[in-house]
N, C-alpha and C positions, 0 to 999 in steps of 0.2 A: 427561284420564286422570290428569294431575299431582294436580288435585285430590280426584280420585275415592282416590286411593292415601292422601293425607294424611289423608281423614277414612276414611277405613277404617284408617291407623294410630292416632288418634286415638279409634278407637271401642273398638278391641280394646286400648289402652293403659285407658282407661278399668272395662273389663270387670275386667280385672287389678285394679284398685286397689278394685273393690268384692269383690273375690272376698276370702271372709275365711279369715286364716290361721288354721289351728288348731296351737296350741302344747300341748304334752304337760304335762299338771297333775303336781305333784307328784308321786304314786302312780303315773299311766304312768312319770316319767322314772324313778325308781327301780327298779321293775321291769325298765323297759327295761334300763337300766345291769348290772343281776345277773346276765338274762339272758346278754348277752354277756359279761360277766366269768366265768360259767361256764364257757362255752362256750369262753375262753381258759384255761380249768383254774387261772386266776388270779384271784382277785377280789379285788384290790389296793385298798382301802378310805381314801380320806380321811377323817376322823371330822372332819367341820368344825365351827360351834360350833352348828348346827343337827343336832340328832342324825337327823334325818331324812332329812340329803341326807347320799351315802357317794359315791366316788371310789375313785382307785388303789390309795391307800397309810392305814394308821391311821396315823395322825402324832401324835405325842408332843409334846407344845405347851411342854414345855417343858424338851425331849432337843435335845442339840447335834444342827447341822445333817450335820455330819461324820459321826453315825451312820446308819446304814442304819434307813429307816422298816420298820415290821413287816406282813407280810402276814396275810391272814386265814387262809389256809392256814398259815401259820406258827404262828400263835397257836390253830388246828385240832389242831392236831399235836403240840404241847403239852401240850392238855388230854388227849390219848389218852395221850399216853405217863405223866400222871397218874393216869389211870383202871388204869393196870396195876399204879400201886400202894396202890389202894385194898384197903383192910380190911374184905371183904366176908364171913365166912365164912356167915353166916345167911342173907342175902336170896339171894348170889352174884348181885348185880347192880351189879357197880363203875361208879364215874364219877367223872371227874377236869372239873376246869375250872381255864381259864387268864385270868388278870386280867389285861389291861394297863393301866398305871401309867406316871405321871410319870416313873417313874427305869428301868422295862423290866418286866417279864412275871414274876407270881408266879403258884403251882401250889397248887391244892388236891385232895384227893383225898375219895372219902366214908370213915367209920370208924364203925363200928358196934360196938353193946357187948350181950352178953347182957340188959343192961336196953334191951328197945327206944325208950324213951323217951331215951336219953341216946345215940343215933345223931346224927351230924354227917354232915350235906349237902356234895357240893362245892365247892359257888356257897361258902357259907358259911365253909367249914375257906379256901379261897384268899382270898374277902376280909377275913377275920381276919386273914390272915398278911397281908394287904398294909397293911392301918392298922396292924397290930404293929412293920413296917418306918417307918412315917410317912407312908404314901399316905394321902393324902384324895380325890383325882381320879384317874376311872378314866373309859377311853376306851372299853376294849370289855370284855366278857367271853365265851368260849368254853367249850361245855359237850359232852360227849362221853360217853355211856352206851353204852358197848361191849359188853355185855349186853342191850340190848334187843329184846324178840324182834319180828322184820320184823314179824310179823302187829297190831302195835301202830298203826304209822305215826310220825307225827309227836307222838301223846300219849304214848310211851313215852318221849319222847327229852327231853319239856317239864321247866322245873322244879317244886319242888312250890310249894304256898301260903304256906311259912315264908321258901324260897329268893325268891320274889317277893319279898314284902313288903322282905326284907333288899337286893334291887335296887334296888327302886323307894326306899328311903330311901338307902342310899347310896351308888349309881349311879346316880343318875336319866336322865345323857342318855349313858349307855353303850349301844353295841349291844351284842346279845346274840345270837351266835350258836349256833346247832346244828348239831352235827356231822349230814352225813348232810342239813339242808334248805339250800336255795340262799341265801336272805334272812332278813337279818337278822329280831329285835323289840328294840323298847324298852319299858326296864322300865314305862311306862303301859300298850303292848298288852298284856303280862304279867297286870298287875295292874290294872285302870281305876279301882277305886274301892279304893285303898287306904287302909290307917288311918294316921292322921296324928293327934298332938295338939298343939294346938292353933290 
């Protein structure tokens, strides 16, 4: 019976070791991760130097440790309270966005001018002002269209083709949030085949 017990531990010890573990690829663990960080009404974001894997906190890589890391909801809520003072009186479709920076959080709003051609984007008017202070590294950015009407979805809220390209060159491994969807993009989902010289 002694024996009988041993190779039947033995057998089902074996079973185990062929039985193959399945580990969540990148895009599950991500998902997963946003999922519940929504569901904690926090989604506390580590921006680590793979812009594709996120965590609790955005972290400023090169902000004393003494400071308080910034939340996404933080840096959400920012970009709203931008977008209220945006310069819409034409389209009356304001948006504000929020850049985080090496030294903390710059504000852009849209402004539009009687010559539609000479309209300035959120994305755009914020990372202007943040390379005019001396940012050149940007961790995340936050985008918030407070006018967009529900029946659009997630393309109402998107940036345009001008705001990409100006991502994807000098933001490249920033997330990029939208107010109103759960998960982040980076400016390559953005934009995949943007222009580049040379």
């Amino acid at each position: 019976a002694e024996s009988r017990e041993k190779l039947n531990y033995f057998n089902q010890s074996e079973k185990r070791s062929r039985t193959p573990v399945l580990l969540p690829n990148q895009t599950q663990f991500q998902s997963l991760s946003f999922t519940l960080c929504k569901k904690l009404r926090c989604a506390r974001l580590w921006i680590m130097h793979s812009p594709s894997l996120a965590f609790s906190h955005i972290a400023h890589p090169a902000m004393d440790a003494s400071q308080p890391p910034v939340s996404c909801d933080e840096l959400i809520t920012r970009a709203i309270e931008a977008a209220h003072q945006a310069y819409a009186p034409y389209s009356k479709f304001r948006v504000g966005a929020a850049v985080l920076t090496e030294s903390g959080i710059v504000t852009g709003c849209n402004v539009e001018s009687a010559s539609y051609g000479l309209c300035l984007c959120a994305e755009r008017n914020a990372l202007a002002a943040a390379i005019a202070q001396g940012n050149r590294r940007f961790q995340a950015i936050a985008i918030a269209c407070i006018d967009a009407p529900p029946d659009l979805g997630l393309s109402g809220k998107m940036p345009c083709g001008a705001c990409r390209q100006w991502l994807l060159e000098l933001a490249p491994t920033a997330q990029v949030f939208i107010a109103g969807h759960p998960t982040p993009f980076t400016p390559q989902e953005l934009l995949p085949h943007g222009f580049k010289l040379g």
